[in-house]
Residue, then its C-alpha position, 0 to 999 in steps of 0.5 A: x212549339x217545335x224545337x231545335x237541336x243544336x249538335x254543338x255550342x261553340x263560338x257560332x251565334x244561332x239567334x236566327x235559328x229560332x224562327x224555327x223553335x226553341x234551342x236547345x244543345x246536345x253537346x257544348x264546347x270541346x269534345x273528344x271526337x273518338x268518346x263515340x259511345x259517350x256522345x251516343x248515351x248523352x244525345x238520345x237522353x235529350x233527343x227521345x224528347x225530340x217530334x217529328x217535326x223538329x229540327x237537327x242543327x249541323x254543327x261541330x264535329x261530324x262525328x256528333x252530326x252524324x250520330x244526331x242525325x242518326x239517332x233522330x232519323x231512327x226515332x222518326x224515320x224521317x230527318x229535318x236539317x237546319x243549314x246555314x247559307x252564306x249571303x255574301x261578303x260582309x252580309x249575314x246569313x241564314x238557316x234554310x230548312x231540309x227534310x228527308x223522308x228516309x222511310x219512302x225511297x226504301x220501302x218503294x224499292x227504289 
């Protein structure tokens, strides 16, 4: 089962991202937003458990997507994304997929 990582547990309700694999959290609640190296340590523990063909979560605070989407585009040359998209006034939304392959734009030059 693939999984999904969260950036941040707020306030959010992410039920439909499980259609994309089991949840887990890299962070939760308030962060110090300048605590970088501390992000950094606690994200690699859990994302080295991370596949391929598992899923980043935006959420939070750039700074903590960033470094997630680093990190996890360093272990597999490649990112997959887990966006939100509004469906309209009153109606739910969803989360719609993206993936970047970031290995093939540079090795081809370009």
């Amino acid at each position: 089962m693939n999984k999904v990582f969260i950036v941040n547990r707020g306030g959010h309700d992410h039920t439909d991202a499980k259609r994309f694999g089991r949840l887990i959290f890299l962070s939760e609640g308030e962060v110090n937003r300048y605590a970088t190296n501390v992000m950094y340590r606690t994200f690699v523990e859990k994302l080295r458990k991370s596949k391929p063909n598992d899923y980043i979560l935006i959420t939070g605070l750039s700074v903590m997507s960033s470094l997630a989407c680093s990190i996890f585009a360093r272990l597999h040359g490649q990112i997959n994304l887990l966006l939100y998209q509004s469906s309209g006034p009153g109606e739910n939304g969803h989360y719609v997929e993206r993936s970047v392959l970031l290995d093939e734009l540079l090795t081809k030059g370009g």
